[in-house]
Structures are given as C-alpha cells and as structure tokens.
mmCIF file of the N, C-alpha and C atoms, coordinates in Angstrom:
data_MODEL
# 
_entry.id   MODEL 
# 
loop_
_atom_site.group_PDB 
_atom_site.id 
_atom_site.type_symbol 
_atom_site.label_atom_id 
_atom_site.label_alt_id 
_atom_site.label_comp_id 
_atom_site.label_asym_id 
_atom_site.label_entity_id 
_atom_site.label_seq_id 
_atom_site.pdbx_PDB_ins_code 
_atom_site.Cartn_x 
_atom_site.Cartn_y 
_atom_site.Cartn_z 
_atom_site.occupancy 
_atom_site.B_iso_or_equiv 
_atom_site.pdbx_formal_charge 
_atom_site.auth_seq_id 
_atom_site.auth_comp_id 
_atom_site.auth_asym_id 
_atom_site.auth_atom_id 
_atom_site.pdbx_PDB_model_num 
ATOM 1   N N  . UNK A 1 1  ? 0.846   -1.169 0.000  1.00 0.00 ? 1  UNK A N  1 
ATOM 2   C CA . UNK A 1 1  ? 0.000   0.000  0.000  1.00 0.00 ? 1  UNK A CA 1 
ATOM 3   C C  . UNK A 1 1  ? 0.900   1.244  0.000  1.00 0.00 ? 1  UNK A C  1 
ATOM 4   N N  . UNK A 1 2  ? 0.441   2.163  -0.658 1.00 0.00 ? 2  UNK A N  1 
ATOM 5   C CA . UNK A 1 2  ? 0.992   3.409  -1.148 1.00 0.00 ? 2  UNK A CA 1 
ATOM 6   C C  . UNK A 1 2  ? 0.904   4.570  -0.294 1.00 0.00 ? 2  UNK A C  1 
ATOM 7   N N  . UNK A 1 3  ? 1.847   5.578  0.195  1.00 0.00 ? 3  UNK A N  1 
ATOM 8   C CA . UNK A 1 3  ? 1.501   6.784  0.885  1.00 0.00 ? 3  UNK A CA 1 
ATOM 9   C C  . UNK A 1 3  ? -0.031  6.929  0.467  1.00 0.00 ? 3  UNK A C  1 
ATOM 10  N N  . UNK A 1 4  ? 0.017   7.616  -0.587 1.00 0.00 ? 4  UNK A N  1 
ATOM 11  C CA . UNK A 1 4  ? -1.294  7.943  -1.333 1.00 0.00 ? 4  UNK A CA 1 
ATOM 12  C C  . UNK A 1 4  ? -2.144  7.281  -0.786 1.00 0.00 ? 4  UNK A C  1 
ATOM 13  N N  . UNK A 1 5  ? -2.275  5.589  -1.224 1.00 0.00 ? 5  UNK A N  1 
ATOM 14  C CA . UNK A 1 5  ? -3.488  5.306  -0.758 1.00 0.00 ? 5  UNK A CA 1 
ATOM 15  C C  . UNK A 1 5  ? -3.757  5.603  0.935  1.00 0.00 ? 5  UNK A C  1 
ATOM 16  N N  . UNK A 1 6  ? -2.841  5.336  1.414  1.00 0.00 ? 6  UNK A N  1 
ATOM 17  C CA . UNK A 1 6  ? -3.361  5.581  2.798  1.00 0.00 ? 6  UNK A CA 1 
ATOM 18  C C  . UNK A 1 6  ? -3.438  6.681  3.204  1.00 0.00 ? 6  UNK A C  1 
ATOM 19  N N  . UNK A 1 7  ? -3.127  8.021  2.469  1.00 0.00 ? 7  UNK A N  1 
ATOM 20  C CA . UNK A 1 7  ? -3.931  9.209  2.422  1.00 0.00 ? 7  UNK A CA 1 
ATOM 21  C C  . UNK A 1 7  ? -5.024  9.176  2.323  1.00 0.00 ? 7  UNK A C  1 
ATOM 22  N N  . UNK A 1 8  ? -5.198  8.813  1.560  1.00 0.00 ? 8  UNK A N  1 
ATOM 23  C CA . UNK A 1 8  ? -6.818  8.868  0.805  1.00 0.00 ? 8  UNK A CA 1 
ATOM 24  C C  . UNK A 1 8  ? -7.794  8.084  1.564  1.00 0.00 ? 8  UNK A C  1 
ATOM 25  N N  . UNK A 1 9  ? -7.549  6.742  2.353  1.00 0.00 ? 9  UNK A N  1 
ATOM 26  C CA . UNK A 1 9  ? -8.400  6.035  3.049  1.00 0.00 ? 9  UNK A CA 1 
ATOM 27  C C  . UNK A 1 9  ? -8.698  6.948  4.335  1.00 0.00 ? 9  UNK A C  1 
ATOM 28  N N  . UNK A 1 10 ? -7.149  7.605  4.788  1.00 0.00 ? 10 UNK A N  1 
ATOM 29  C CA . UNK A 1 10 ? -7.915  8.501  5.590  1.00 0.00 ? 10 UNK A CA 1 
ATOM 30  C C  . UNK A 1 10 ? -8.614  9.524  5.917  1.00 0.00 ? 10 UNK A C  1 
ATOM 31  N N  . UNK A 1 11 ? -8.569  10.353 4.525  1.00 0.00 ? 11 UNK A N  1 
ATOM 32  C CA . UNK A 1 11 ? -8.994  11.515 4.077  1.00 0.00 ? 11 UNK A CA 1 
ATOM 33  C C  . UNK A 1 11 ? -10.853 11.530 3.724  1.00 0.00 ? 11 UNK A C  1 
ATOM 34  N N  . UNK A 1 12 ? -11.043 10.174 3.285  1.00 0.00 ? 12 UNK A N  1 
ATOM 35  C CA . UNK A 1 12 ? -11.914 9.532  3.632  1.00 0.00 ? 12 UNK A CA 1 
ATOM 36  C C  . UNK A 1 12 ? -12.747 9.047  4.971  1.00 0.00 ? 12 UNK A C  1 
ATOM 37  N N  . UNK A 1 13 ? -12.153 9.047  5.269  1.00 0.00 ? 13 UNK A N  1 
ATOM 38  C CA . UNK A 1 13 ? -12.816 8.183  6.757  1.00 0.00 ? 13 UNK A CA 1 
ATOM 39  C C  . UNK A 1 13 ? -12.459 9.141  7.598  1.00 0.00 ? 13 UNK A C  1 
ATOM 40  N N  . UNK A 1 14 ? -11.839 10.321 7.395  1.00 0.00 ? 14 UNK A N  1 
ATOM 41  C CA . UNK A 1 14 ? -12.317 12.115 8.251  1.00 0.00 ? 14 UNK A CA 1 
ATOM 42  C C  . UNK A 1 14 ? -13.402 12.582 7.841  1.00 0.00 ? 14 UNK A C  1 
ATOM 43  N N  . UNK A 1 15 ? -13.275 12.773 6.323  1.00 0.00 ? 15 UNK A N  1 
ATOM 44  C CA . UNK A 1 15 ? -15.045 13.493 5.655  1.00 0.00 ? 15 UNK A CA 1 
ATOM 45  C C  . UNK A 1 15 ? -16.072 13.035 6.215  1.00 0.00 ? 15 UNK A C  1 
ATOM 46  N N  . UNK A 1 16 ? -16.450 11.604 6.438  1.00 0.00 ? 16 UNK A N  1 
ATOM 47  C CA . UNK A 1 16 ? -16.974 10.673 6.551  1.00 0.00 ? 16 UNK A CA 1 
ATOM 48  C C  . UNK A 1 16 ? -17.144 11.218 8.583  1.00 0.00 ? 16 UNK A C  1 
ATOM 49  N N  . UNK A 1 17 ? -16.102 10.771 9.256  1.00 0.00 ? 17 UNK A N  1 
ATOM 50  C CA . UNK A 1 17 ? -16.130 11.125 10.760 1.00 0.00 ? 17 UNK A CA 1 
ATOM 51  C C  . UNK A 1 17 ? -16.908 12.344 11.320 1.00 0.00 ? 17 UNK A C  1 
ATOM 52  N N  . UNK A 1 18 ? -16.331 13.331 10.021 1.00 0.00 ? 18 UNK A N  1 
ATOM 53  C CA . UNK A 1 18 ? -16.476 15.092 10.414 1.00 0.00 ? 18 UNK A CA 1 
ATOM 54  C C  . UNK A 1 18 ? -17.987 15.462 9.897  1.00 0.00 ? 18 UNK A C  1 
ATOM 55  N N  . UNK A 1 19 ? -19.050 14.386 9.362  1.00 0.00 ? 19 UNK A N  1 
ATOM 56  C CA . UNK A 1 19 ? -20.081 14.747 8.912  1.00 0.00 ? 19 UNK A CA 1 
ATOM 57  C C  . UNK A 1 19 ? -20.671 14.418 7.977  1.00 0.00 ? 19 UNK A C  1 
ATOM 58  N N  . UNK A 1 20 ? -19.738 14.471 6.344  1.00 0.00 ? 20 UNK A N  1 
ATOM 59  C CA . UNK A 1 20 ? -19.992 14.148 5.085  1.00 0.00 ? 20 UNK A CA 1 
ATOM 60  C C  . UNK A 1 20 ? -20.411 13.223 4.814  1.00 0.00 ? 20 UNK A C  1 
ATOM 61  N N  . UNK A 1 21 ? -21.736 12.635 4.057  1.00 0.00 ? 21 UNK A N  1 
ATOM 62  C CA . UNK A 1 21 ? -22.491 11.425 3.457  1.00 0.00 ? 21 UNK A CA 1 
ATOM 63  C C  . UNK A 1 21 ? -22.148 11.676 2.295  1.00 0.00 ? 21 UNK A C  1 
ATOM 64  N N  . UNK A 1 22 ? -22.387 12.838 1.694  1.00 0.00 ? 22 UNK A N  1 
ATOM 65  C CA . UNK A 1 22 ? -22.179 12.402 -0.251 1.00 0.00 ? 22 UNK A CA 1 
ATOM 66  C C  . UNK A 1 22 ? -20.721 12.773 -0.642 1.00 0.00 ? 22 UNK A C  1 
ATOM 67  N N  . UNK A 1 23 ? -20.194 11.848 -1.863 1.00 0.00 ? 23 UNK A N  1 
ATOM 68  C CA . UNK A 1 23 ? -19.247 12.331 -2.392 1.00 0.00 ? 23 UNK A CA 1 
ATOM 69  C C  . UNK A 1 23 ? -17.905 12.442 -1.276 1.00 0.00 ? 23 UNK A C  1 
ATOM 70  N N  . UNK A 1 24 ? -17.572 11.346 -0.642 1.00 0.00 ? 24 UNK A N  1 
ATOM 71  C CA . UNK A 1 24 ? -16.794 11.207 0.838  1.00 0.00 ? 24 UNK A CA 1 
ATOM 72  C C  . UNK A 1 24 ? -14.983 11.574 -0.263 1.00 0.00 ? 24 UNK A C  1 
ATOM 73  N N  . UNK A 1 25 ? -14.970 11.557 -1.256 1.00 0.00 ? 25 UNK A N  1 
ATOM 74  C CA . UNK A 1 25 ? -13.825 11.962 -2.051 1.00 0.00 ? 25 UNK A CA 1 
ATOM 75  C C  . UNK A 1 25 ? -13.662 13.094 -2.320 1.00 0.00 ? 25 UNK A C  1 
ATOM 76  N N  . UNK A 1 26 ? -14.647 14.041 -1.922 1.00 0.00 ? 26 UNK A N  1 
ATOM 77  C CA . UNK A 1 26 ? -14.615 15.141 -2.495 1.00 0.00 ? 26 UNK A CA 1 
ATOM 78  C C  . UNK A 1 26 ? -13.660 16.013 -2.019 1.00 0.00 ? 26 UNK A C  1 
ATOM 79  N N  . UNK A 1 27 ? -12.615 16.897 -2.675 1.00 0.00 ? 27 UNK A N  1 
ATOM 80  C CA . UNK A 1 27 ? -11.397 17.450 -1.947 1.00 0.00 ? 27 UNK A CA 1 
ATOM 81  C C  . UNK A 1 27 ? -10.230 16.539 -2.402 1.00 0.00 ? 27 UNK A C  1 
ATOM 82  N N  . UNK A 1 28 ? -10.291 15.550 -3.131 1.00 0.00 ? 28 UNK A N  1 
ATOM 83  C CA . UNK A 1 28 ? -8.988  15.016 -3.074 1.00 0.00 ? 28 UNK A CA 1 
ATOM 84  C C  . UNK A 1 28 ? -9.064  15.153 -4.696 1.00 0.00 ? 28 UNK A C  1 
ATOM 85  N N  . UNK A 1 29 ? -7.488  15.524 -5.329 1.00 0.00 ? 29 UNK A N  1 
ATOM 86  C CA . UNK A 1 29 ? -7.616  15.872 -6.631 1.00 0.00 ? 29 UNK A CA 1 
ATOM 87  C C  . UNK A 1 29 ? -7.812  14.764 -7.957 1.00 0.00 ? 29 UNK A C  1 
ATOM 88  N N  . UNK A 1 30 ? -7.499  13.697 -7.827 1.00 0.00 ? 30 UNK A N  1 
ATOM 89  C CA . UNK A 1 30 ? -7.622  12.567 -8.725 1.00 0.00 ? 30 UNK A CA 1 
ATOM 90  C C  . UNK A 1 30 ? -7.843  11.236 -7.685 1.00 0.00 ? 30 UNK A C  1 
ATOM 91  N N  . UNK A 1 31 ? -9.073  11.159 -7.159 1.00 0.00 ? 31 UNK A N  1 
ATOM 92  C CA . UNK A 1 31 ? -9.409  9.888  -5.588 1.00 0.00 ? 31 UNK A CA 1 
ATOM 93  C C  . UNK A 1 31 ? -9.055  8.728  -7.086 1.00 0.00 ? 31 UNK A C  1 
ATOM 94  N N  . UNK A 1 32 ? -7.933  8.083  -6.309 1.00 0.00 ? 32 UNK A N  1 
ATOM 95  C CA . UNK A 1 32 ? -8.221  6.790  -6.735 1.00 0.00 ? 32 UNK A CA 1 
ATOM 96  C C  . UNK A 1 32 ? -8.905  5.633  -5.784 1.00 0.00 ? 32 UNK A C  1 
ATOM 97  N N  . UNK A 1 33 ? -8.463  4.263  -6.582 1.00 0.00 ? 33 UNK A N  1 
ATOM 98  C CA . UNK A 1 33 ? -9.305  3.114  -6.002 1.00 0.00 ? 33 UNK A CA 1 
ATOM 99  C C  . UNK A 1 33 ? -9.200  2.892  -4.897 1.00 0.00 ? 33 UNK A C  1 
ATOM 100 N N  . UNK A 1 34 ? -8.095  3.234  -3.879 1.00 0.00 ? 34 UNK A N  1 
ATOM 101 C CA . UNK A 1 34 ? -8.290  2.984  -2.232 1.00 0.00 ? 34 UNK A CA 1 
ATOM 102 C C  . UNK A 1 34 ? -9.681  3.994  -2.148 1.00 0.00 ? 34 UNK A C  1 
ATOM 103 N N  . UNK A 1 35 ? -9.560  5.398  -2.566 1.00 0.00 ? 35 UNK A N  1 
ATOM 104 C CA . UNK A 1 35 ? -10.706 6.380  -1.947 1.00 0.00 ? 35 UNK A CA 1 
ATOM 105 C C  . UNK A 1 35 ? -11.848 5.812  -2.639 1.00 0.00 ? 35 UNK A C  1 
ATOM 106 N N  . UNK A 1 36 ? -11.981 5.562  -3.374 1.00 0.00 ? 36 UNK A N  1 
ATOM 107 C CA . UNK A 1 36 ? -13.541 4.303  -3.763 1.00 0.00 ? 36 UNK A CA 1 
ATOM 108 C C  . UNK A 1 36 ? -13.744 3.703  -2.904 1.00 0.00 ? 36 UNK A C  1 
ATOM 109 N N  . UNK A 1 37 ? -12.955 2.689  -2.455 1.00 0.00 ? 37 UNK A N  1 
ATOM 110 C CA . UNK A 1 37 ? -12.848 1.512  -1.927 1.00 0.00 ? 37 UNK A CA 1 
ATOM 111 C C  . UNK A 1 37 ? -13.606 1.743  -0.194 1.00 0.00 ? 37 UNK A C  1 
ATOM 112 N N  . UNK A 1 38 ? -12.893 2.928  0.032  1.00 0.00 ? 38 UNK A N  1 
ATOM 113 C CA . UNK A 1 38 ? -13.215 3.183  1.572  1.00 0.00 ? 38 UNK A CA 1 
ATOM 114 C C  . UNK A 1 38 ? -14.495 3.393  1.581  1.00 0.00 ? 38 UNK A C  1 
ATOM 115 N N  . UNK A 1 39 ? -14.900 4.639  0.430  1.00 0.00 ? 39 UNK A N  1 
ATOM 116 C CA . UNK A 1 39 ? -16.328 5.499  0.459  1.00 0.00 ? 39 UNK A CA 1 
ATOM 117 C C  . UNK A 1 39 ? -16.937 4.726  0.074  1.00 0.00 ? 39 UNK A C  1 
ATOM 118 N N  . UNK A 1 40 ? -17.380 3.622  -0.599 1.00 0.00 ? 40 UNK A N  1 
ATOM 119 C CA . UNK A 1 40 ? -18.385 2.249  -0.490 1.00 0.00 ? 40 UNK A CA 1 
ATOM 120 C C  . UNK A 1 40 ? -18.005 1.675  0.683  1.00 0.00 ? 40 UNK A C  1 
ATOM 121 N N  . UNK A 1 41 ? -17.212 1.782  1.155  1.00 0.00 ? 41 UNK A N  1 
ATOM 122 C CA . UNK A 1 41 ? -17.761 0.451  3.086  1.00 0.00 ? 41 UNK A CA 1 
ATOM 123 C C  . UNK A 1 41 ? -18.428 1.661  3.759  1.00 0.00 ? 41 UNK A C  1 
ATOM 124 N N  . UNK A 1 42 ? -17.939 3.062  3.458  1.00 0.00 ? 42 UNK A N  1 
ATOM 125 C CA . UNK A 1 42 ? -18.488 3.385  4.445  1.00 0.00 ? 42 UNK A CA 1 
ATOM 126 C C  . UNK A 1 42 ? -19.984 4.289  4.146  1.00 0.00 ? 42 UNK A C  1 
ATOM 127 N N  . UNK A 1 43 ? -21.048 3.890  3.154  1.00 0.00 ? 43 UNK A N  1 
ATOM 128 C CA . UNK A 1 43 ? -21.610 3.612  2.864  1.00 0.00 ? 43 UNK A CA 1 
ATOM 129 C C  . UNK A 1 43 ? -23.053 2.971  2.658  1.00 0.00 ? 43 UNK A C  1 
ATOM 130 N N  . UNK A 1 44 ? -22.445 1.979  3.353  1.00 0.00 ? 44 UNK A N  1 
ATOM 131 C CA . UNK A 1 44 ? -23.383 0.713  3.465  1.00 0.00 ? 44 UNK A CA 1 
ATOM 132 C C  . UNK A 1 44 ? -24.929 0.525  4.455  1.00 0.00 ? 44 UNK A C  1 
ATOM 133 N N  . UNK A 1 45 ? -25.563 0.096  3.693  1.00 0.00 ? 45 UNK A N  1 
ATOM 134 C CA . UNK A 1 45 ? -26.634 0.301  4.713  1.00 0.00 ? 45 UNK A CA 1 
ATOM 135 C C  . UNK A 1 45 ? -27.055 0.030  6.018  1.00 0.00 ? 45 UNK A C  1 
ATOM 136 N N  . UNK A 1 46 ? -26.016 -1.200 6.678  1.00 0.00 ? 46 UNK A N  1 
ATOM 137 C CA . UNK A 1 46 ? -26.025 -1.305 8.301  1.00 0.00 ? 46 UNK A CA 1 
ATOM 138 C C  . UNK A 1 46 ? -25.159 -0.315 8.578  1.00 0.00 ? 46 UNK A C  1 
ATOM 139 N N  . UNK A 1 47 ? -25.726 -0.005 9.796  1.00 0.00 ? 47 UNK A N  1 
ATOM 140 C CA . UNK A 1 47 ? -25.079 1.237  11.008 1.00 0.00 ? 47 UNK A CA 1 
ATOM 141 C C  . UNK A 1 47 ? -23.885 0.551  11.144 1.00 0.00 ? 47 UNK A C  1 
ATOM 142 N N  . UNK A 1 48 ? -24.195 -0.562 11.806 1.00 0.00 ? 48 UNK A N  1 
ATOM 143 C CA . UNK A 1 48 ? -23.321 -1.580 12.580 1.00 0.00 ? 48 UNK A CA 1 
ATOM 144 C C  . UNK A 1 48 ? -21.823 -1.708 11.893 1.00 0.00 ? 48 UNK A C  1 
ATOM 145 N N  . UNK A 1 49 ? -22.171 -2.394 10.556 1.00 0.00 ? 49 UNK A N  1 
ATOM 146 C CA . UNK A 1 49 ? -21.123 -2.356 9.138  1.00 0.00 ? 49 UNK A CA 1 
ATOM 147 C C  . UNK A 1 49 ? -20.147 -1.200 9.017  1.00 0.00 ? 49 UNK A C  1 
ATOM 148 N N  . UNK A 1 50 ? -21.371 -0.068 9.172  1.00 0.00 ? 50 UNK A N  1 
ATOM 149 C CA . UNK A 1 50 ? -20.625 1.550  8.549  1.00 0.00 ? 50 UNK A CA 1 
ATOM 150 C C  . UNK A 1 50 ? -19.608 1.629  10.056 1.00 0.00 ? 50 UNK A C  1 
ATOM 151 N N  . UNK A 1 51 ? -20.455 1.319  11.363 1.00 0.00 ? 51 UNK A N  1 
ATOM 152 C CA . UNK A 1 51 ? -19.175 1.818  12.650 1.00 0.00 ? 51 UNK A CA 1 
ATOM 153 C C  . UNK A 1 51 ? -17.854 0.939  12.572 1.00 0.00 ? 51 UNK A C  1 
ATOM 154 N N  . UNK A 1 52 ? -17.894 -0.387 11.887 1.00 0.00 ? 52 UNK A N  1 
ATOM 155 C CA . UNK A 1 52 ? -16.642 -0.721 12.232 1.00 0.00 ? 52 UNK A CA 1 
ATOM 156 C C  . UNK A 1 52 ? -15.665 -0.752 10.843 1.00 0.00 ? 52 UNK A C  1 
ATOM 157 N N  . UNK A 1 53 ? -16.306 -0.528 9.852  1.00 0.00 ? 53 UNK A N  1 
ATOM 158 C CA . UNK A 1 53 ? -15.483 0.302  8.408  1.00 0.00 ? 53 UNK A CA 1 
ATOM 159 C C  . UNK A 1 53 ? -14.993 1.559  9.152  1.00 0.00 ? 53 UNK A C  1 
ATOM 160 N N  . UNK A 1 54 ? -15.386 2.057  9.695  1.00 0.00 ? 54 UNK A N  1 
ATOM 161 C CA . UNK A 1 54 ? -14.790 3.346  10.507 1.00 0.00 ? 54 UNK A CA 1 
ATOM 162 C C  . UNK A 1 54 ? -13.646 3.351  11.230 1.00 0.00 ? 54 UNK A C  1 
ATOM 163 N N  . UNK A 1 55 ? -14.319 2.158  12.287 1.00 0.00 ? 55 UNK A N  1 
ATOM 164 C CA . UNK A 1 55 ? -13.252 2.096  13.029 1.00 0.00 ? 55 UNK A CA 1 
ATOM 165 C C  . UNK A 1 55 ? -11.963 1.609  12.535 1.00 0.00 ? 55 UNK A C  1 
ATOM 166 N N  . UNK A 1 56 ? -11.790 0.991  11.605 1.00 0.00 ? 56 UNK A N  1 
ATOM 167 C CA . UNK A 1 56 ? -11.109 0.313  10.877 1.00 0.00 ? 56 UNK A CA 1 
ATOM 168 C C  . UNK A 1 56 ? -10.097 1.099  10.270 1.00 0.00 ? 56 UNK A C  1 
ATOM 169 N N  . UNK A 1 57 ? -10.421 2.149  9.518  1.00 0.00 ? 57 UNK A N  1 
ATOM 170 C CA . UNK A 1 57 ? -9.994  3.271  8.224  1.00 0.00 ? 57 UNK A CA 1 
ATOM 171 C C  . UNK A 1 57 ? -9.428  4.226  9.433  1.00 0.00 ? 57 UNK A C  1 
ATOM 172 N N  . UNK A 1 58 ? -9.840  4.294  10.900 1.00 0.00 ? 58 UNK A N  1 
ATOM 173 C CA . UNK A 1 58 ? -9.339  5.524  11.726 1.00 0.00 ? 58 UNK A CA 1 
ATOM 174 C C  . UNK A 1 58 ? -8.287  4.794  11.861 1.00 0.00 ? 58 UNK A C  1 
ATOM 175 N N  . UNK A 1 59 ? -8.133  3.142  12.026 1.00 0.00 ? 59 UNK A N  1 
ATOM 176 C CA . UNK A 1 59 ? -7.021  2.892  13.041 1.00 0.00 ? 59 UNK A CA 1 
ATOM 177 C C  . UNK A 1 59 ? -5.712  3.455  13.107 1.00 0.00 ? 59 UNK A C  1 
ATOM 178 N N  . UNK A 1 60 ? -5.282  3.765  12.023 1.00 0.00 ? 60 UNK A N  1 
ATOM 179 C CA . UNK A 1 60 ? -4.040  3.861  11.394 1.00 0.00 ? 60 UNK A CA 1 
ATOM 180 C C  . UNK A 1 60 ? -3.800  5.085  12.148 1.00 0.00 ? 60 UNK A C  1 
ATOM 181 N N  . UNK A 1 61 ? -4.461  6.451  11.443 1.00 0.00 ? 61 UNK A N  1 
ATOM 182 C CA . UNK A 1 61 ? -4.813  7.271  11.834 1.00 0.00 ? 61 UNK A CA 1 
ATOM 183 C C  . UNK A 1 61 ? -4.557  7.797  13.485 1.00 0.00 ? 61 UNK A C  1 
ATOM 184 N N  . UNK A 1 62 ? -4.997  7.267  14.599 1.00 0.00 ? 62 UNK A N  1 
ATOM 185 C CA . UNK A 1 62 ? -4.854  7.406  15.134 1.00 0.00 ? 62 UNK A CA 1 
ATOM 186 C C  . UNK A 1 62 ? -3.288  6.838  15.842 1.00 0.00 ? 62 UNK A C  1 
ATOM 187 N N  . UNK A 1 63 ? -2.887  5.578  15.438 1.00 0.00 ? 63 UNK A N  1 
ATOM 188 C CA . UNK A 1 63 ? -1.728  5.287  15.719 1.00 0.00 ? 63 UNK A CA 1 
ATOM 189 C C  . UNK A 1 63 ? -0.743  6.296  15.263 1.00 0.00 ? 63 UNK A C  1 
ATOM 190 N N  . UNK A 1 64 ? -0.819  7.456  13.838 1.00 0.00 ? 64 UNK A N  1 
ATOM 191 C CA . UNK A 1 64 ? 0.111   8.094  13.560 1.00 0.00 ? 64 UNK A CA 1 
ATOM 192 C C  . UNK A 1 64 ? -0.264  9.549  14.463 1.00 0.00 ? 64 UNK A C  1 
ATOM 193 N N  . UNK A 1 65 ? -1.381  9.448  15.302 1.00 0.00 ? 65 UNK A N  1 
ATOM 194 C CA . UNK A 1 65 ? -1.163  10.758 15.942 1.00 0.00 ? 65 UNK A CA 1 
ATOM 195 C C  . UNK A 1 65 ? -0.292  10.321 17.449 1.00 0.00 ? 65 UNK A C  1 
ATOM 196 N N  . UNK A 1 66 ? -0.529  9.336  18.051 1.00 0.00 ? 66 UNK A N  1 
ATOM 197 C CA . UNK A 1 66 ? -0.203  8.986  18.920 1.00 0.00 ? 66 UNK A CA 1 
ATOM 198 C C  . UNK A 1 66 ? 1.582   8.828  19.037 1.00 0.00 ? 66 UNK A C  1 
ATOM 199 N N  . UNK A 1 67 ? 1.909   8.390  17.761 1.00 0.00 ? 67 UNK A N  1 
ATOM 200 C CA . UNK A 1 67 ? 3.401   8.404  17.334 1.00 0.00 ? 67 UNK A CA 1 
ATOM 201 C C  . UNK A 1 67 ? 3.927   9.548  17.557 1.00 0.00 ? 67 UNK A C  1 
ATOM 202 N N  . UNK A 1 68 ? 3.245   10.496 17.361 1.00 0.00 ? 68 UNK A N  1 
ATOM 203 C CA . UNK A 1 68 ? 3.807   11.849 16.805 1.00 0.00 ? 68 UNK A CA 1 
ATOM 204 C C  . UNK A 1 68 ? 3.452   12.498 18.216 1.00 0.00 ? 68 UNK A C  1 
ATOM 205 N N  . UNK A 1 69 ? 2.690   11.941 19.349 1.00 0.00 ? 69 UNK A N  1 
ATOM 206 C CA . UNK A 1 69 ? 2.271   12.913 20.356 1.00 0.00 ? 69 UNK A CA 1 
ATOM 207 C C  . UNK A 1 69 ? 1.538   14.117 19.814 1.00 0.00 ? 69 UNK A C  1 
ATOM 208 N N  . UNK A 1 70 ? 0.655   13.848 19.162 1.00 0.00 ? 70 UNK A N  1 
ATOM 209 C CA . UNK A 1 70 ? -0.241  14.897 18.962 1.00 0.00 ? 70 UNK A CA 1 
ATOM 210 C C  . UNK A 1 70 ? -1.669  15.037 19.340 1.00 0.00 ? 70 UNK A C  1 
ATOM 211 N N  . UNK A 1 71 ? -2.128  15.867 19.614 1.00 0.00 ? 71 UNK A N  1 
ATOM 212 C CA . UNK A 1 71 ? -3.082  15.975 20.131 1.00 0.00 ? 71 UNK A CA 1 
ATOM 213 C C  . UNK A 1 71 ? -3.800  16.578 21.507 1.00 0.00 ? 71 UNK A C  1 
# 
C-alpha cells in the first residue's frame, strides 16, 4: 500500500467522521481506487457495518497521531 493510498483512506474516513455522506472523495484531486474503496464500506446500509469500516480506516490514523504525540 501506497503513501497515497493511505492518504486517501484517511482523508476519507475524516469526511466521513467530520459529517460528510455524499461524495466522501470530495477534496482530493484525482481519488483513486483505495478512496472508492473506503467510500463504499463506508456507505453501506447497516449502522453496525458503517461503525466498524470506521473504526477500521481511523485505526491507522490514530496510531500516527499517537506516534507523533499529537493531540
């Protein structure tokens, strides 16, 4: 997996955290297939499904703030 993509999964799964339902790519200049990939799980019509695609796409995410002591 690519910087990029794992930009994008998370850039995704912030839009997505911070509010956004449509168009969870929107803001990123050419979303490729990771940012597809994320914005269909997270998506989906169980709640249940959509919270742990979430939790999933943050994990990273949060491990690189924690690295960094941020926050």
């Amino acid at each position: 997996m690519t910087d990029r993509d794992l930009f994008e999964q998370a850039f995704v799964a912030m839009s997505y955290l911070l509010g956004r339902r449509d168009d969870l790519a929107f803001g990123l200049a050419d979303p490729g297939p990771s940012a597809h990939r994320t914005a269909a799980r997270l998506v989906g019509p169980d709640a249940a499904t959509r919270a742990r695609e979430l939790a999933r796409e943050l994990a990273p995410v949060v491990s690189a703030l924690e690295a960094r002591r941020l926050g």
